[in-house]
C-alpha positions in Angstrom: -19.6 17.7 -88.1 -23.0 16.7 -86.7 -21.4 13.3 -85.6 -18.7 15.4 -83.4 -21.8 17.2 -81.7 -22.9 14.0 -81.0 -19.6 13.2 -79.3 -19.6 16.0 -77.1 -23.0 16.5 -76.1 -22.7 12.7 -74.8 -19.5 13.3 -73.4 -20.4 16.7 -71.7 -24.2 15.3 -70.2 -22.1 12.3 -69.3 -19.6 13.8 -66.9 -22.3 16.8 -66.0 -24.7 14.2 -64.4 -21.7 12.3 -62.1 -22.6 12.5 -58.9 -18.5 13.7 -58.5 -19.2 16.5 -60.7 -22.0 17.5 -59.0 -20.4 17.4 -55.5 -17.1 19.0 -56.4 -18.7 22.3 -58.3 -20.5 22.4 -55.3 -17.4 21.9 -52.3 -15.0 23.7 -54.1 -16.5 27.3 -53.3 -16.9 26.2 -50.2 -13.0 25.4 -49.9 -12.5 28.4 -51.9 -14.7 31.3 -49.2 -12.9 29.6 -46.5 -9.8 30.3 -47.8 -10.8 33.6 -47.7 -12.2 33.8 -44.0 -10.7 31.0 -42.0 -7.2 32.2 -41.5 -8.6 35.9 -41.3 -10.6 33.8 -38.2 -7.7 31.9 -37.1 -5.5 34.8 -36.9 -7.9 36.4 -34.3 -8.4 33.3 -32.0 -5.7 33.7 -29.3 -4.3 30.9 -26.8 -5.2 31.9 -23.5 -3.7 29.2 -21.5 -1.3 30.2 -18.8 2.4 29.6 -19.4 4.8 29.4 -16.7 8.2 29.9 -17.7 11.0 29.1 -14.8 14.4 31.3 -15.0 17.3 29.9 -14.5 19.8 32.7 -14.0 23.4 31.5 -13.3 24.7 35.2 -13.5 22.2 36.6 -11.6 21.8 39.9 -13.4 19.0 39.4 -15.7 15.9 37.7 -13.6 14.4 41.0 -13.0 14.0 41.8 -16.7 10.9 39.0 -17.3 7.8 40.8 -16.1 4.5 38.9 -16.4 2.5 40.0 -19.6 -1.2 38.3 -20.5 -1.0 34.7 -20.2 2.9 34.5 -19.5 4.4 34.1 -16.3 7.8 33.8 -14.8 9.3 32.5 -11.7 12.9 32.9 -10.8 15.9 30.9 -9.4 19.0 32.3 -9.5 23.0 31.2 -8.5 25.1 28.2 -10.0 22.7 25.4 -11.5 22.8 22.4 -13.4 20.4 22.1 -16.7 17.2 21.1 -15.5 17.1 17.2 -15.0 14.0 14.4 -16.0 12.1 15.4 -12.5 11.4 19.3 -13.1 10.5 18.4 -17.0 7.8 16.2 -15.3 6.1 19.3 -13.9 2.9 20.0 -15.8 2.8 23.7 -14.6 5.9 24.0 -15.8 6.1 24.9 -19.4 9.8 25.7 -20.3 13.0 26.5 -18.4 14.8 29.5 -19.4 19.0 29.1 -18.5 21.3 31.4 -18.8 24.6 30.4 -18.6 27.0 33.4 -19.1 26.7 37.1 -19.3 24.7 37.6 -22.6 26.8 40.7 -23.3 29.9 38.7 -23.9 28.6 35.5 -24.6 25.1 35.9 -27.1 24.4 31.9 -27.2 24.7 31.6 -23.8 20.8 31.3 -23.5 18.8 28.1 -23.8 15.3 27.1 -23.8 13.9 23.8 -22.1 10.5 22.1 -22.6 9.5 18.7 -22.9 7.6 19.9 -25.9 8.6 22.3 -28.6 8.0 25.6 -27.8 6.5 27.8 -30.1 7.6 30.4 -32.8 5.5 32.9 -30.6 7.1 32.3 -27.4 10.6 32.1 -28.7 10.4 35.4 -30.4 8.7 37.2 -26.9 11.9 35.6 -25.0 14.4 36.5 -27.6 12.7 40.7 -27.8 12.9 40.7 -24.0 16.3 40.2 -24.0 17.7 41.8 -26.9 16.0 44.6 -25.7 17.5 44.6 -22.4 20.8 44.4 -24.0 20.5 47.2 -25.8 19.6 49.6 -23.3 22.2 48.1 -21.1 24.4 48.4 -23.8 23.5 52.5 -24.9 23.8 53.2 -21.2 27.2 52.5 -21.0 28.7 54.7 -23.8 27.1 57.5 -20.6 25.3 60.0 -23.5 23.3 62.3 -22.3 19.5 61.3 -23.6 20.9 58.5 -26.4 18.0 56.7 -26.3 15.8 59.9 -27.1 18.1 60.6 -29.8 18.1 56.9 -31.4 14.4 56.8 -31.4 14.0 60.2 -32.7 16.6 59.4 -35.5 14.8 56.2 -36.6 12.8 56.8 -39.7 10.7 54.0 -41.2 9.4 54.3 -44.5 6.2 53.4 -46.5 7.3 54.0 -50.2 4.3 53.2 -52.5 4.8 51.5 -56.5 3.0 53.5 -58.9 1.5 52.3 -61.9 1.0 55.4 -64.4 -1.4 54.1 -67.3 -0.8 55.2 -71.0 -3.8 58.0 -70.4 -1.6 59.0 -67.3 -4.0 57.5 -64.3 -2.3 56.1 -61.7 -3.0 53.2 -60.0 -1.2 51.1 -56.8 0.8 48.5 -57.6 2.8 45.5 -55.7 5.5 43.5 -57.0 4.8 41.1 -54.2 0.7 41.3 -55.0 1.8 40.6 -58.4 4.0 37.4 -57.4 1.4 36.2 -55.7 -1.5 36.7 -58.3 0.9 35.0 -60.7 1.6 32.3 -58.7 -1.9 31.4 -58.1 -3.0 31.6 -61.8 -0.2 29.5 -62.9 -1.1 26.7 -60.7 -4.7 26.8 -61.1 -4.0 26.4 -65.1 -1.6 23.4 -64.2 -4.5 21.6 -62.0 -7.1 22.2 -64.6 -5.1 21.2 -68.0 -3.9 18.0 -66.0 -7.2 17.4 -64.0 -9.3 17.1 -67.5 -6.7 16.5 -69.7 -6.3 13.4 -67.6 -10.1 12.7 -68.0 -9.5 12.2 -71.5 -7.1 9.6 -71.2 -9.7 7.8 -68.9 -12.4 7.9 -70.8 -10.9 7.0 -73.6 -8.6 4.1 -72.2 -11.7 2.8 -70.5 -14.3 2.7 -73.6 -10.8 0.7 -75.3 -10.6 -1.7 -72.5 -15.1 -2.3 -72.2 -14.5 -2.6 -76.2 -17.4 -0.2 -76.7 -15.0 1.8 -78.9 -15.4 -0.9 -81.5 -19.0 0.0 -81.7 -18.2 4.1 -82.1 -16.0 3.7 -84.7 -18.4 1.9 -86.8 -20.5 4.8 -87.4 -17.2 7.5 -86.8 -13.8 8.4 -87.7 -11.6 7.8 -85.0 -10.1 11.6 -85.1 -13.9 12.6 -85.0 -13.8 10.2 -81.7 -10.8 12.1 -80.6 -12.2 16.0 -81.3 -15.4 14.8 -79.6 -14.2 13.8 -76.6 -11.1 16.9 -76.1 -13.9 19.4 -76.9 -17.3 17.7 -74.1 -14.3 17.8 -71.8 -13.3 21.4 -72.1 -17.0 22.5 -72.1 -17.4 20.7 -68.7 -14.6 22.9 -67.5 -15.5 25.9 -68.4 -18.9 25.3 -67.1 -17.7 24.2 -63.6 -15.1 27.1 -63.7 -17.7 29.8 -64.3 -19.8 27.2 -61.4 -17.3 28.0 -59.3 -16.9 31.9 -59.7 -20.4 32.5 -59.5 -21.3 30.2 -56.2 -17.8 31.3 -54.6 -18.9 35.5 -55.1 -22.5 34.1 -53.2 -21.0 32.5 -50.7 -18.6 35.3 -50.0 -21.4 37.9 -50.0 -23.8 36.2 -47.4 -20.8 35.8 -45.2 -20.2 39.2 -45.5 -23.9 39.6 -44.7 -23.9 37.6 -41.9 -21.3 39.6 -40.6 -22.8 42.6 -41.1 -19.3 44.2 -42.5 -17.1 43.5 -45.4 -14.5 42.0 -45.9 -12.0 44.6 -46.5 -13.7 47.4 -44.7 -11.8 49.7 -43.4 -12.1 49.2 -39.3 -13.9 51.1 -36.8 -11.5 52.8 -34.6 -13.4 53.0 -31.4 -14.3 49.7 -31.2 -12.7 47.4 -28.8 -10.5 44.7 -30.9 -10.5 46.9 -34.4 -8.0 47.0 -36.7 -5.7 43.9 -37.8 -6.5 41.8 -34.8 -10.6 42.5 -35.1 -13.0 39.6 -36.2 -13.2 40.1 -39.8 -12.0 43.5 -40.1 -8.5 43.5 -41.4 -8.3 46.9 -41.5 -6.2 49.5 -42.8 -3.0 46.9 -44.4 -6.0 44.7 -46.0 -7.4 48.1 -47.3 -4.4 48.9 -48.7 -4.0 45.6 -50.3 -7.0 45.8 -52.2 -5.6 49.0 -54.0 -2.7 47.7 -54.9 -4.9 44.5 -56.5 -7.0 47.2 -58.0 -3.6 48.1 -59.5 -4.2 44.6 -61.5 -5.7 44.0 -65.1 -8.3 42.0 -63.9 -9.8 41.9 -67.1 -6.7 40.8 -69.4 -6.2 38.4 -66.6 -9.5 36.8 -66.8 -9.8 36.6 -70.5 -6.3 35.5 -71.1 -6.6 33.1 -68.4 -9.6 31.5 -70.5 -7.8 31.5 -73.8 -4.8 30.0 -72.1 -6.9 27.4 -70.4 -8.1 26.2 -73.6 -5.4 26.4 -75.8 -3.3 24.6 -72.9 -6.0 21.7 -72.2 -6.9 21.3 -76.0 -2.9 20.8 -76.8 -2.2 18.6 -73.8 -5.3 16.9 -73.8 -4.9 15.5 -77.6 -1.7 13.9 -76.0 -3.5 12.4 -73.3 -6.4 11.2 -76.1 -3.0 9.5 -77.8 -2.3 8.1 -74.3 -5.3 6.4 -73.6 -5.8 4.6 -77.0 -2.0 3.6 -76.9 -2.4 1.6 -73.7 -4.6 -1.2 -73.0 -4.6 -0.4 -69.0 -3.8 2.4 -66.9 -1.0 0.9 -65.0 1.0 1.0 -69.1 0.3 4.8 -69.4 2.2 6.0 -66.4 5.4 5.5 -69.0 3.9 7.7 -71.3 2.2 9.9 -68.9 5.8 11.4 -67.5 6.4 12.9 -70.1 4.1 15.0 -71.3 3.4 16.3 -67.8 7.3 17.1 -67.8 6.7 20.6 -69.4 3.8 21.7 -67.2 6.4 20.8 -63.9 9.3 22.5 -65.6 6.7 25.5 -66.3 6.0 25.7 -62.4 9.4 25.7 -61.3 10.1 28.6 -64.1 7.0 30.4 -62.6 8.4 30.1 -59.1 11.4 31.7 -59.8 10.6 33.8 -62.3 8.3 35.4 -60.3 11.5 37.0 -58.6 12.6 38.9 -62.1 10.0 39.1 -64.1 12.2 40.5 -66.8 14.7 37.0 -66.7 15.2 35.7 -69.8 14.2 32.5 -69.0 10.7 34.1 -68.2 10.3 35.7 -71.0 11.1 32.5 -73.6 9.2 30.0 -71.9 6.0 32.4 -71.9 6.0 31.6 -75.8 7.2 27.8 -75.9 3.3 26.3 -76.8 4.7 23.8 -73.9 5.3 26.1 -71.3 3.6 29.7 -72.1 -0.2 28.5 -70.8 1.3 28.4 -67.1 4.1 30.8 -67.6 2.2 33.5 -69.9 -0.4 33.5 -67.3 2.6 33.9 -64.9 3.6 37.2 -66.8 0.2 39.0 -67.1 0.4 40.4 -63.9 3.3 41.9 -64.2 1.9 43.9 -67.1 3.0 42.1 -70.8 2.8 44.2 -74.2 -0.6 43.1 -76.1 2.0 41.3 -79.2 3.6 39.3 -76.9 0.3 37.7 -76.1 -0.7 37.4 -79.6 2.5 35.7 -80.5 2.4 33.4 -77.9 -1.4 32.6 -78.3 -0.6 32.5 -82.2 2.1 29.8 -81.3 0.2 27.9 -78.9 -2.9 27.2 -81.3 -0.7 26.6 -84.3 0.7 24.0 -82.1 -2.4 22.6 -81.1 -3.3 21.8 -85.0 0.4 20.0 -85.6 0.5 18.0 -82.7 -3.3 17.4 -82.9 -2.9 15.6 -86.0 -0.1 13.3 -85.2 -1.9 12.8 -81.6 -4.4 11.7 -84.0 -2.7 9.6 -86.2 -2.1 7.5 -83.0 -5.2 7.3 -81.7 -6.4 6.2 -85.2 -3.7 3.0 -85.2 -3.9 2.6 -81.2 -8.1 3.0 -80.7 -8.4 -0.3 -82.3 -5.0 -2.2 -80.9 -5.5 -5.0 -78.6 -3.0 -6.9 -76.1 0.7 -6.0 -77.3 2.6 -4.1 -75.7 3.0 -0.3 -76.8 7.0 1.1 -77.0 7.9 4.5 -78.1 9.1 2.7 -81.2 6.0 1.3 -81.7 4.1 4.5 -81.8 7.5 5.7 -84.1 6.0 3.6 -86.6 1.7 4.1 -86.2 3.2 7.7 -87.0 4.8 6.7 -90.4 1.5 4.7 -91.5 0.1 6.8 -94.4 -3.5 7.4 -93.9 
C-alpha cells in the first residue's frame, strides 16, 4: 500500500508542477467568467453604421411603407426595372437593393434582396416585419369592419404560464424544462471532456515511461497493477484539485467583475435609468431575474455531489482502459486502433444526452443512465430533471462494481503489455495476455 502512495504522490507533484497545469487552472476561469459576461456585453454593443437600402418598386404601391428608423435609410425608385446590374452593386453607399416584383398580396415571393455581401439576420427580419405588417393592415382593411384592428389587438392574449416544482414538504420552487435541458447538457459534456482529458493522461504517461524504458526500473521494486492503481488514482487527484481550482478562482473572478461594475449580475434593473432592462450594460433585468428562480428550482447540491461521484467512478473505469492502452502499444500512432473504441460509449452517451434531453422519461434515457458505460454522462444528464435517490444508488452501485471487473482484466494487460517490446499488438493478442494465469 505504501508503494501505491509513492505512485501517486509522484504522479500528482509531477503533473501539479507543469507549467500546462499551472497555466490552464489559471485560463480556464478566465474563459469560464467571460462566458458569463462577454455575450451579456456583446448583446449590448449595437452597429451604428448607416445602411442605405434602395427600393425598387415595380408596382408602385408599397415605397411609401419604408420609413427611416436609427441607422436605416431608404431611397425609392419606382416603375418597370431590371434587377440591379454589376454598376449599382459597385456603389459603396449602397448597402442592398430591395425589388419587388409583383403585388405581394397575390404573389408572397415576389420580394428579393440584393447586396454584394450577405445581408444580415437583423436586417432581413426588419424588412420582412415591415412588410408583413403592411399586408396585414392592408389586408384587415379590406374585409371594411368597423374598428377590426382594435378588436384583433384587444382579442390577442399572450400567456406567461410558470412550471411548479412542489417539494415532498410542499414548498414550491420554479422550474424549466428548458433550464433543465440546458444544465443537463452542460454537465454531461463537462464529464465527457474531463474522463477523456485525464483518462487520456494515463495512456501518456504510461506509454511514454514504456517507450523511455524507465518502466523497467518501476517494476523492479512494484507490481505492475500497483503501477497501474498508482498512476489512475495521482491522475484523478490532479482533477479534482484543478476542478475545485477552477470553481473557486471562477466565483472570484465573477465577484470583482461584479464589483467593478458596481451591480450584479442578475440584479433586477433600474427602471429610470436610460438603457435598463434587457438591453442595459450588465443588467439583464427582469427575464435574467426570472431565470435565476427557475435555476433556484435546481438541486444544486445532488448535482454537485453526484457530479463528483460520477466524475470518479467514470474516469477511474475509463481510465484503467486507457492504463491497458498505453502499455499495449509501443507508440502513440498504434493506440488510435484501440483508442476508438473505448471512447465509442462516451460519444454514443452524448448523442443519447442530446436527445434525451427532449423526453426525459424515453426509455432510451432511462437504460443508458445505468449502463456503467454510459450512465456517468447520461445519469448526470437526468439529475436535473429530478431522478429518485435508488435510481442513483443502482447506477453508482453498477458503475463501481464495474470498475473492479474491468479493472482487473485492464490489469491483467498492463501486467503482460508494461514489459512487451516491438511486436505488434492485435486484439487477438491481448485475447490471449487475458487467458495467461497469473
Amino acid at each position: 500500500m505504501n508503494k501505491i502512495y509513492l505512485i501517486i504522490r509522484r504522479e500528482y507533484w509531477t503533473r501539479v508542477n507543469k507549467k500546462s497545469f499551472i497555466i490552464l487552472t489559471f485560463l480556464t476561469p478566465v474563459l469560464f467568467a467571460a462566458l458569463i459576461f462577454v455575450p451579456l456585453w456583446l448583446a449590448t454593443i449595437k452597429d451604428n453604421e448607416q445602411k442605405v437600402f434602395v427600393i425598387l418598386d415595380d408596382t408602385g404601391k408599397y415605397a411609401p411603407v419604408f420609413q427611416d428608423v436609427d441607422h436605416y435609410v431608404f431611397k425609392y425608385q419606382s416603375g418597370k426595372m431590371d434587377v440591379p446590374d454589376q454598376k449599382w452593386s459597385l456603389n459603396k453607399e449602397i448597402y442592398a437593393f430591395i425589388h419587388i416584383k409583383e403585388d405581394l398580396s397575390n404573389n408572397p415571393n415576389a420580394m428579393s434582396i440584393y447586396s454584394e455581401k450577405t445581408v444580415s439576420m437583423p436586417e432581413v427580419n426588419m424588412v420582412r416585419s415591415v412588410m408583413e405588417k403592411y399586408l396585414e393592415n392592408e389586408k384587415l382593411a379590406s374585409f371594411n369592419i368597423p374598428n377590426i384592428k382594435e378588436m384583433i389587438r384587444q382579442s390577442q392574449i399572450k400567456l406567461n404560464i410558470d412550471t411548479i416544482k412542489i417539494g415532498k414538504d410542499g414548498t414550491e420552487k420554479e422550474s424549466s424544462g428548458e433550464i433543465a435541458a440546458a444544465v443537463s447538457l452542460v454537465v454531461s459534456l463537462l464529464i465527457y471532456m474531463f474522463i477523456f482529458m485525464y483518462g487520456a493522461q494515463v495512456m501518456n504517461s504510461v506509454s511514454e515511461e514504456k517507450t523511455n524504458r524507465i518502466v523497467e526500473v518501476i517494476i523492479s521494486s512494484v507490481k505492475p497493477f500497483h503501477l497501474m492503481m498508482g498512476k489512475i488514482l495521482g491522475t484523478v487527484l490532479v482533477g479534482l484539485t484543478q476542478f475545485f481550482l477552477w470553481i473557486v478562482f471562477t466565483g472570484i473572478i465573477v465577484t470583482i467583475v461584479n464589483l467593478i461594475l458596481g451591480v450584479s449580475l442578475f440584479s433586477s434593473p433600474d427602471t429610470t435609468l436610460p438603457g435598463a432592462g434587457i438591453d442595459g450594460l450588465f443588467s439583464p433585468g427582469n427575464e435574467a431575474t426570472a431565470v435565476m428562480k427557475k435555476l433556484s428550482g435546481i438541486d444544486w447540491g445532488t448535482l454537485f455531489v453526484c457530479f463528483i461521484i460520477y466524475f470518479l467512478g467514470g474516469y477511474l473505469l475509463y481510465s484503467s482502459f486507457f492504463a491497458a492502452i498505453g502499455a499495449a502499444v509501443d507508440t502513440s500512432s498504434e493506440s488510435q486502433q484501440f483508442v476508438l473504441p473505448v471512447t465509442l460509449p462516451l460519444i454514443f452517451a452524448l448523442y443519447v444526452v442530446i436527445y434525451g434531453i427532449r423526453n426525459p422519461e424515453g426509455p432510451l434515457f432511462f437504460w443508458c443512465s445505468f449502463i456503467p458505460f454510459t450512465s456517468p454522462i447520461v445519469m448526470m444528464a437526468r439529475i436535473p430533471f429530478e431522478v429518485p435517490v435508488w435510481q442513483i444508488l443502482l447506477s453508482v452501485a453498477l458503475l463501481i462494481m464495474s470498475f473492479i471487473v474491468f479493472t482487473w482484466i485492464s490489469g491483467k494487460i498492463y501486467k503482460t503489455g508494461i514489459l512487451m517490446y516491438g511486436k505488434k499488438v492485435s486484439y487477438h493478442e491481448i485475447w490471449k495476455w487475458l487467458k495467461y494465469r497469473s
